[in-house]
C-alpha positions as CSV (number, residue, x, y, z in Angstrom):
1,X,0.0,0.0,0.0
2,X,1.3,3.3,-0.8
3,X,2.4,5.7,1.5
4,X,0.4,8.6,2.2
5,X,0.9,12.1,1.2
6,X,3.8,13.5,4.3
7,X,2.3,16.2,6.4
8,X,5.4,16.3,8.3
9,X,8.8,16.2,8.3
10,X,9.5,12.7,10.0
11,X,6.9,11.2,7.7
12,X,8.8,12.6,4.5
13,X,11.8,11.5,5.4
14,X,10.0,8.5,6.0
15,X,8.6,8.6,2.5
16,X,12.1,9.2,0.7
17,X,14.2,6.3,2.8
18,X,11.9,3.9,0.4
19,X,12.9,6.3,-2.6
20,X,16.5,6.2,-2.1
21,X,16.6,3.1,-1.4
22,X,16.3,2.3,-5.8
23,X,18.0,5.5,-6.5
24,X,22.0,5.8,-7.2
25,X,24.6,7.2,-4.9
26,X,25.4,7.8,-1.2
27,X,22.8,7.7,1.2
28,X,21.4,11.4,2.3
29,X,23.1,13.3,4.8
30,X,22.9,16.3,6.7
31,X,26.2,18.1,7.4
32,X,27.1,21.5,9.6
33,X,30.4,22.6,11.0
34,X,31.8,19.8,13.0
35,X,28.4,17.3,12.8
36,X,27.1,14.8,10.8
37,X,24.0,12.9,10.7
38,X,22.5,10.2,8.2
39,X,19.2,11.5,7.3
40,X,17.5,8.3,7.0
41,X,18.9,7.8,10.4
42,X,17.3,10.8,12.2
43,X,13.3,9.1,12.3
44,X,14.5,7.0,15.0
45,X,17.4,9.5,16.7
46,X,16.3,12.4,19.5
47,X,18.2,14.9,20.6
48,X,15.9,16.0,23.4
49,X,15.6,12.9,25.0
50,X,12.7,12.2,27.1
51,X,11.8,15.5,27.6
52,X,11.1,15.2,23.6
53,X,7.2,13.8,24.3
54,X,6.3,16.0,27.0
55,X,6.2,18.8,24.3
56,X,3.4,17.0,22.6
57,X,0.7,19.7,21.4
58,X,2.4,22.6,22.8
59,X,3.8,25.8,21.9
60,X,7.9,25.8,21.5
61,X,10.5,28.0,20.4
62,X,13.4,26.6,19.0
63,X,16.5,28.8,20.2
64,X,19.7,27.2,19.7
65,X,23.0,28.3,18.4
66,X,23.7,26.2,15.7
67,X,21.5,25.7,12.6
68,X,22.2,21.8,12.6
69,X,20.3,21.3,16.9
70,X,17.8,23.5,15.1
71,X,17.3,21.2,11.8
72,X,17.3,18.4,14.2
73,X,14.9,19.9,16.3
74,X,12.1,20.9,13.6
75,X,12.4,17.0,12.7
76,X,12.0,15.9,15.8
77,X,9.1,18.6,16.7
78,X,7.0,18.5,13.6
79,X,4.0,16.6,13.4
80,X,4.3,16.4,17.6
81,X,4.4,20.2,18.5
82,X,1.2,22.1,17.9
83,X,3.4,25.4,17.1
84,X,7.1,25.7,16.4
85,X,8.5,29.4,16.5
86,X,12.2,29.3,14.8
87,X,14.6,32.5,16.7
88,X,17.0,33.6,14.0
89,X,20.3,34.1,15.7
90,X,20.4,37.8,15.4
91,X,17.1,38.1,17.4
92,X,17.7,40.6,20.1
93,X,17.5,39.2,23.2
94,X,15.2,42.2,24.9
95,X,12.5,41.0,22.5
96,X,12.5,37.5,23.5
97,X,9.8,38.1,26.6
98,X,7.5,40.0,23.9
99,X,7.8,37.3,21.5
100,X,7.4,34.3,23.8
101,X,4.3,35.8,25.4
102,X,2.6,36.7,22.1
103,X,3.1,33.4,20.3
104,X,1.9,31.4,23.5
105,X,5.2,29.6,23.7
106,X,4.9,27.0,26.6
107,X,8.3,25.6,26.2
108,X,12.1,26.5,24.9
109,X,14.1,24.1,23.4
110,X,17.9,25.3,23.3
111,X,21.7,24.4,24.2
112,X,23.2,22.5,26.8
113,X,23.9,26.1,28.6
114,X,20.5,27.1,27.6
115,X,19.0,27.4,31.0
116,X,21.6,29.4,32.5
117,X,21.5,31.7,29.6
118,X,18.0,32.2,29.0
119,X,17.3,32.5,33.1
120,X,14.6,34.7,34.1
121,X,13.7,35.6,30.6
122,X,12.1,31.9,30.1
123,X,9.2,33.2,32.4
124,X,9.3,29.6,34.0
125,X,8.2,27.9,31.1
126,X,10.0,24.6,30.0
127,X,13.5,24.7,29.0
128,X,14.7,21.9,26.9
129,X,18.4,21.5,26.4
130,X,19.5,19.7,23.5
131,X,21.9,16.8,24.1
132,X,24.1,14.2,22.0
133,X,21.9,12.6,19.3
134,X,20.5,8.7,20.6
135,X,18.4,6.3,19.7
136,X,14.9,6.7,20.5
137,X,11.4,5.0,19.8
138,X,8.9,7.1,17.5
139,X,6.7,9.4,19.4
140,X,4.0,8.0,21.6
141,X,1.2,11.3,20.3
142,X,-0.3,11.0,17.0
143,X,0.8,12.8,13.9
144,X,-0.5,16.0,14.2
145,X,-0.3,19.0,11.6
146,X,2.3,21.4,13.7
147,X,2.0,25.2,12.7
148,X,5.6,26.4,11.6
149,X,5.8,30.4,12.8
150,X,8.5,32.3,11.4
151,X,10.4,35.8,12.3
152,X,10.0,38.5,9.6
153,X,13.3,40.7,9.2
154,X,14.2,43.8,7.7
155,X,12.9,45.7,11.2
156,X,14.3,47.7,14.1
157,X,11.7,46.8,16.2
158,X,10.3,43.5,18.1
159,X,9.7,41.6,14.3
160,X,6.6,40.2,13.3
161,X,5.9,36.6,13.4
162,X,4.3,34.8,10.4
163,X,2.3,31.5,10.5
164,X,2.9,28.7,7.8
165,X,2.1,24.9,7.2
166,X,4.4,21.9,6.5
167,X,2.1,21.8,3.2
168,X,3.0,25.1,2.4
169,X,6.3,25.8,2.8
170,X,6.7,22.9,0.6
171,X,4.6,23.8,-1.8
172,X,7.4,24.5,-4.5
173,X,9.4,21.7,-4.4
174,X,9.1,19.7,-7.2
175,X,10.1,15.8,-7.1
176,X,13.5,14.7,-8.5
177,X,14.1,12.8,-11.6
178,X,14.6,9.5,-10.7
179,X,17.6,8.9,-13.1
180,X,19.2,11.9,-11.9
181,X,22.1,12.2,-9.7
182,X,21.2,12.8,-6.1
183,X,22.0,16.8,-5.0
184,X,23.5,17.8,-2.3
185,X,21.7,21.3,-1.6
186,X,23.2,24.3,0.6
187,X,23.0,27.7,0.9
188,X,24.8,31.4,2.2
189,X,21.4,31.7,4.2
190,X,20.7,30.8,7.9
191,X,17.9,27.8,7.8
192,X,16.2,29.8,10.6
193,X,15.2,32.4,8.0
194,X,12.4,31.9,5.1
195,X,15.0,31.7,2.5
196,X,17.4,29.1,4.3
197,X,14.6,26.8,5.5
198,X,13.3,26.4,1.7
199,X,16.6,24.7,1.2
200,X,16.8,22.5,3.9
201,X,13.3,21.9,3.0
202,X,14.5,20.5,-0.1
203,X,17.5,18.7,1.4
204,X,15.6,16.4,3.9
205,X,12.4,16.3,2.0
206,X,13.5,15.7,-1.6
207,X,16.9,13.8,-2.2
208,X,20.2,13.9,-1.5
209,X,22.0,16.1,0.8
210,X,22.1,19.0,3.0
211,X,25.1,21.3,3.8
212,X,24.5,23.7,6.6
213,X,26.7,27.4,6.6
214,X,28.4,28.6,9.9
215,X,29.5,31.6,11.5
216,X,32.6,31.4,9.5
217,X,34.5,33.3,6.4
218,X,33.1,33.1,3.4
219,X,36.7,31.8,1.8
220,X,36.1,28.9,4.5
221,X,32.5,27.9,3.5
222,X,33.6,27.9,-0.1
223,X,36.3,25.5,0.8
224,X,33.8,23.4,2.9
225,X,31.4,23.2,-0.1
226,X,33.9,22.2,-2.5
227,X,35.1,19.5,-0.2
228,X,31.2,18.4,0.6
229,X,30.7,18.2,-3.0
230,X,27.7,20.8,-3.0
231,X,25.5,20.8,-6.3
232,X,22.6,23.3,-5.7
233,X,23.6,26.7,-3.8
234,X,21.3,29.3,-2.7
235,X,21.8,32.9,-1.0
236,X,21.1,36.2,-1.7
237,X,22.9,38.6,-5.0
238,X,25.4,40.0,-1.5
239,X,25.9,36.5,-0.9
240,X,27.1,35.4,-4.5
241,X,28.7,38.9,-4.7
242,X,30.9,38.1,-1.7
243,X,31.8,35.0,-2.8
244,X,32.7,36.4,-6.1
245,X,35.2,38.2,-4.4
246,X,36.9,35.5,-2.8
247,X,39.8,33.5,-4.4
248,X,38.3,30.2,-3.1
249,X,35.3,30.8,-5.9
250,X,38.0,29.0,-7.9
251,X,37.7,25.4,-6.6
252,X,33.8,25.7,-6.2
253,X,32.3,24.2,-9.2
254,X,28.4,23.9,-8.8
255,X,25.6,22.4,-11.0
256,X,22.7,25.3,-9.9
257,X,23.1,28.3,-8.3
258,X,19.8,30.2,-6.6
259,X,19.6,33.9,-6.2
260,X,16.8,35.0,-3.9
261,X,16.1,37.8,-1.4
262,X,17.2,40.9,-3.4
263,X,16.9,42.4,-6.9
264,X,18.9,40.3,-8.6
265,X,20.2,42.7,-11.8
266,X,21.9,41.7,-15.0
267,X,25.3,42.5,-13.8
268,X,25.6,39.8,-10.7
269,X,23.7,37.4,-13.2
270,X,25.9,38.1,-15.7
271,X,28.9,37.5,-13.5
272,X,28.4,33.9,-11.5
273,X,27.7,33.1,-15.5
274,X,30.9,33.2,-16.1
275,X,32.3,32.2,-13.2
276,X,30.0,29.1,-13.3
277,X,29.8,28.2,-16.9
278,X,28.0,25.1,-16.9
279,X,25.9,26.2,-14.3
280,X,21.9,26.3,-14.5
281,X,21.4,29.9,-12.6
282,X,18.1,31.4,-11.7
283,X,16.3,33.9,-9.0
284,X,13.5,33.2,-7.7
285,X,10.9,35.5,-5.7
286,X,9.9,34.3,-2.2
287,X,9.2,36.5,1.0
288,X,8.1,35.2,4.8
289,X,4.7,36.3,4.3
290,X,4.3,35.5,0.2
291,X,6.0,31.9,0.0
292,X,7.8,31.1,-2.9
293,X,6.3,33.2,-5.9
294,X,8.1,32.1,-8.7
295,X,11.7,31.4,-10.5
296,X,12.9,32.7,-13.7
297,X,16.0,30.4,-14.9
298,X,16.5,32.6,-18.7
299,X,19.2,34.8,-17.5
300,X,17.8,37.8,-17.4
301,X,16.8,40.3,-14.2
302,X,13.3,40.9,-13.7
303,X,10.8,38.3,-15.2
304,X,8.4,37.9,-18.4
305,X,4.9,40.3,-18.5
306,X,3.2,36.5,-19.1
307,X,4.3,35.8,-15.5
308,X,0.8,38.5,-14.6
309,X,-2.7,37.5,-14.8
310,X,-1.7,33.7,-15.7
311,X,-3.7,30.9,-14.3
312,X,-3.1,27.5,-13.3
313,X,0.1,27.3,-11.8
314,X,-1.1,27.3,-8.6
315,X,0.7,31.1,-7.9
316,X,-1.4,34.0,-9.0
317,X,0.5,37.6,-9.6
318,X,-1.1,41.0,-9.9
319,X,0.6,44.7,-10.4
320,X,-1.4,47.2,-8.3
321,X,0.0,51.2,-8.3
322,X,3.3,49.2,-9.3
323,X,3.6,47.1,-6.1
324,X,3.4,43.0,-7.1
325,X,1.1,41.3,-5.1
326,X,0.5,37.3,-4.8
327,X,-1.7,34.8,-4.1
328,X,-1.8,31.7,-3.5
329,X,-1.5,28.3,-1.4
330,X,1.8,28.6,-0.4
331,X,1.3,32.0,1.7
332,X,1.6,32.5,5.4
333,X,-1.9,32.0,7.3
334,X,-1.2,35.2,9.0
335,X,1.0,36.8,11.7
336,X,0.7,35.8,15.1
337,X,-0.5,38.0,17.8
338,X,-0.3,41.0,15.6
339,X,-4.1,42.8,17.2
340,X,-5.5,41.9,14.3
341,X,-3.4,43.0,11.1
342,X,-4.1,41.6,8.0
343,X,-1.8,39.5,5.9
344,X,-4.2,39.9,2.9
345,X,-6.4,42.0,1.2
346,X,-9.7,41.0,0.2
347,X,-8.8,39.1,-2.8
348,X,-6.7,37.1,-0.9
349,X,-3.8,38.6,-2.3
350,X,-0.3,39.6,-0.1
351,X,0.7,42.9,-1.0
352,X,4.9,42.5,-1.3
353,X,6.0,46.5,-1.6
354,X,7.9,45.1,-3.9
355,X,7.5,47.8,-7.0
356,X,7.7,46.9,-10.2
357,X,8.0,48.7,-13.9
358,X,7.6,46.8,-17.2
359,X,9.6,47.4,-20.1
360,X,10.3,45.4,-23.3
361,X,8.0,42.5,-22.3
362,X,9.7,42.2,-18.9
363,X,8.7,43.6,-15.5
364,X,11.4,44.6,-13.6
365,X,12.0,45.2,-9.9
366,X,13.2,48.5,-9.1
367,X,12.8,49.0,-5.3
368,X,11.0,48.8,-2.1
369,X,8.1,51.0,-1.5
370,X,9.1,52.4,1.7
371,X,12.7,52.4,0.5
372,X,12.4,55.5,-1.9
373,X,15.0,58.6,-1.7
374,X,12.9,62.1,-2.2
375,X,14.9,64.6,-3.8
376,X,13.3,67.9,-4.2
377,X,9.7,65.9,-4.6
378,X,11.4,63.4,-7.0
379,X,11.3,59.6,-6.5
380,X,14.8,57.7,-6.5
381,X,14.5,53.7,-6.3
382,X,18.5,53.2,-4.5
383,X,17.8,49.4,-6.3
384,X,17.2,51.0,-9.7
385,X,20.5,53.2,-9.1
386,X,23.2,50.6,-8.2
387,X,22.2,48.5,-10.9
388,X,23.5,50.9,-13.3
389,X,26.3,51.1,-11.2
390,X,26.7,47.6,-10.7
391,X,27.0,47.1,-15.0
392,X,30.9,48.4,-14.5
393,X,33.1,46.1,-14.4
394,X,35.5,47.5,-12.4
395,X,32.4,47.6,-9.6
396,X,31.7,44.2,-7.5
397,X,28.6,45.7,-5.5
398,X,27.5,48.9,-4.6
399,X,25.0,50.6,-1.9
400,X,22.7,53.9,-3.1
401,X,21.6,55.7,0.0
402,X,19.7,59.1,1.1
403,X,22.1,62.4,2.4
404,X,20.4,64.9,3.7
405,X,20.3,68.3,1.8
406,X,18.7,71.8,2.7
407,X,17.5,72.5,-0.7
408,X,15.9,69.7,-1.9
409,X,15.6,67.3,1.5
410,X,18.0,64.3,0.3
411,X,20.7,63.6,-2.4
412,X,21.5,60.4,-3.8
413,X,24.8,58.9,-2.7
414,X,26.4,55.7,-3.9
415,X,29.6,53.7,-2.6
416,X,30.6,51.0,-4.0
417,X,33.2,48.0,-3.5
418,X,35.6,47.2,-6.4
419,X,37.9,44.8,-7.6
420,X,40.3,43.7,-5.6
421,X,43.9,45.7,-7.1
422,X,42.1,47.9,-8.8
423,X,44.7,50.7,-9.0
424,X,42.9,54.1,-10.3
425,X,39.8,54.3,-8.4
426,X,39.2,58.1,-9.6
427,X,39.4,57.2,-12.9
428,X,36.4,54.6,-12.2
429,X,34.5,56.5,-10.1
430,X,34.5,59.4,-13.4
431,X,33.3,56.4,-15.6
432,X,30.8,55.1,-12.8
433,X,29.1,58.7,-13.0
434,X,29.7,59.3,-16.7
435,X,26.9,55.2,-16.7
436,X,24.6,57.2,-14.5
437,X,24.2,60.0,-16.2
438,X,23.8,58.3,-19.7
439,X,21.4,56.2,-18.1
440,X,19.4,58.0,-15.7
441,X,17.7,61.0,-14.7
442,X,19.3,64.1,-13.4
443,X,17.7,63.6,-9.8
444,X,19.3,60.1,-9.9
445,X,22.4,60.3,-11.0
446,X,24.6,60.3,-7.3
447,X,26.1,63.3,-5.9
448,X,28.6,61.9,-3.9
449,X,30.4,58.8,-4.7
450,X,32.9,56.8,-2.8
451,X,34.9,53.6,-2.7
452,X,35.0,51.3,0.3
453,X,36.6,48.1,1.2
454,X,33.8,46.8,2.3
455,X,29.9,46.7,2.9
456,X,27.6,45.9,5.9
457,X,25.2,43.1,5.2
458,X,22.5,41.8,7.5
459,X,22.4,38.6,8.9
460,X,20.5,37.3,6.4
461,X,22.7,38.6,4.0
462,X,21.1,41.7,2.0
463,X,22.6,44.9,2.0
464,X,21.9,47.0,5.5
465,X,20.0,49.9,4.9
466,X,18.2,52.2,6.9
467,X,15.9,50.5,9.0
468,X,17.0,47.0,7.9
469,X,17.9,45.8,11.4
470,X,21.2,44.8,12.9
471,X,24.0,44.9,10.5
472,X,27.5,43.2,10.4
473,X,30.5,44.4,8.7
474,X,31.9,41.9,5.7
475,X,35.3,41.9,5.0
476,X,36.6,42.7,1.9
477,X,38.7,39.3,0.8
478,X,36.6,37.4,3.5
């Protein structure tokens, strides 16, 4: 008899351990910094011990340093918790009280030191420390469907938290060709974040493998990759930018690279195209509260005018006052505890803010909505600015921000990273300027312009901008 459809991550992995089984190549694995676990082995592993049923049908948080206790964790939880919050690991600690009150959570599971570290902020709720993988029987509750809740980013403030199922967070993964060789699937993203979890998704759901990042270099994860034999490699345009600028891009030879999370423009398309020349390379559209929209694997930034108004693929896309909005199965529910704000409008649709313009057949993505510079009453996407800037080739990535002006309220102005030994950075930045004004308005077109070593990126790796959160420096030749 046929398995049944999974509605959980145990009973998927469940599902593919009779797939494999006919399939060529190494049994599935997943693989972080300095761990290692079979993946067919994990239905009847715990980490949490026996305190693992006693969270049957209740709220938890998963807080734990490293992204592999966390995978671990949502694969021992789904299907027996009724809610799962993920923390990212750039949550800020003062908003942990707020956050565990509003999303009901009755219990924490975290490290070994969790307890001690968490201390009065648990609010006497159950702390549950992970331990040293062993084996364990399967659950004693029934299956039940677990709602997966999920921190938005992109905020100063105490972030909203957005409700999804197992069946939709899954929604866009396609099954593997059986003939095909097994992946092994990793990304530049944190799996506690929208964008990393649809990888391990596929990873532990699909076939093949899983390769988790760490906090370490982006030369040393390349390395890692290489020596893991990684296939299909996700993270945002800063990610692949970054890595772009590392030497160690040299022995890193994947079959698929993902772009997601930002504007992806020609130029960084362009680029990992020929760094990666037998490559499939596409960028996809996905937000927290949106799902997975859609992918465009022809080469080119933005994505087809067909992509609007077309039915039956499950994803429906409308341009409203130029902001894309979507609808479909694989949205979030809703947020959680937000006094009642709405996720959609009355046609069901999630408004992104992403803004869009079409041109030649294409719509392209030129900014946020709340991201635009106003100079003298004049509207300035920063997106729609460094891609200009980002077409030199003397230009690795760039950042377009707001200065303050008496005159006209704000001024555009650009820096940008360049190639490492570039030795006449005047001369570029006079070429850089001479692109924006051929291509651009006059109110666009920066008025100051510098070059940096280096860029802040958030911690899930896009660009810090104002109002995007905690930011970390990146290192030039990191």
């Amino acid at each position: 008899m046929p398995r049944p459809e999974p509605g959980c991550l145990r009973d998927a992995l469940l599902r593919r351990l009779e797939g494999d089984a006919a399939r060529p190549g190494p049994p599935g694995r997943l693989a972080g910094p300095g761990a290692e676990v079979s993946l067919g082995a994990l239905p009847g592993l715990t980490q949490l011990g026996g305190a693992r049923d006693a969270l049957a049908g209740r709220a938890v948080l998963i807080a734990t340093a490293t992204q592999f206790c966390a995978a671990v964790a949502l694969i021992e939880l789904d299907g027996l918790a009724g809610r799962i919050v993920l923390a990212p690991p750039d949550l800020d600690r003062d908003h942990l009280p707020e956050i565990l009150d509003r999303a009901g959570i009755e219990a924490v599971v975290t490290d070994p030191d969790g307890p001690a570290v968490l201390g009065q902020q648990a609010g006497g709720r159950l702390v549950c420390p992970c331990g040293p993988l062993a084996a364990a029987p399967a659950p004693a509750a029934p299956a039940r469907a677990t709602e997966w809740v999920l921190l938005t980013s992109g905020t100063t403030g105490v972030p909203k938290m957005v409700a999804h199922s197992f069946t939709g967070l899954t929604g866009a993964i396609r099954p593997w060709p059986v003939n095909a060789p097994p992946p092994v699937w990793s990304t530049f993203y944190d799996i506690r974040r929208y964008g990393g979890l649809q990888i391990l998704l596929r990873g532990v759901t699909g076939t093949g493998s899983m390769v988790l990042s760490g906090d370490e270099p982006v030369a040393d994860f390349l390395r890692r990759l290489a020596r893991e034999g990684a296939t299909h490699v996700s993270g945002t345009p800063s990610h692949w930018r970054r890595a772009l600028m590392s030497p160690a891009v040299e022995g890193f030879r994947p079959r698929y690279v993902r772009l997601s999370g930002e504007i992806a423009d020609q130029a960084v398309l362009d680029a990992l195209r020929a760094a990666f020349p037998e490559a499939s390379i596409g960028h996809a559209y996905a937000s927290t509260e949106a799902g997975v929209g859609f992918e465009v694997e022809d080469g080119l930034e933005g994505f087809p005018e067909a992509y609007v108004g077309r039915t039956g693929t499950g994803v429906e896309l409308r341009v409203v006052d130029g902001s894309l909005r979507i609808r479909s199965a694989r949205t979030a529910s809703g947020y959680v505890g937000a006094d009642g704000t709405a996720l959609r409008d009355a046609g069901g649709f999630v408004d992104t803010g992403d803004m869009v313009e079409r041109r030649d057949g294409r719509y392209h993505f030129v900014g946020r909505r709340g991201g635009i510079i106003n100079v003298g009453g004049l509207k300035v996407h920063p997106e729609e600015v460094e891609a200009v800037i980002n077409r030199h080739p003397r230009v690795r990535m760039s950042l377009v921000e707001s200065r303050r002006n008496p005159i006209t309220g704000a001024l555009v102005a650009a820096t940008v990273v360049l190639h490492p030994g570039e030795a006449a950075p005047e001369a570029v930045k006079a070429e850089i300027l001479a692109a924006c004004r051929g291509a651009l308005a006059p109110h666009k077109v920066p008025a100051t312009l510098r070059v940096a070593e280096a860029l802040a990126v958030t911690q899930g790796g896009k660009l810090a901008r104002p109002g995007a959160g905690p930011a970390r420096e990146v290192a030039r030749h990191a």
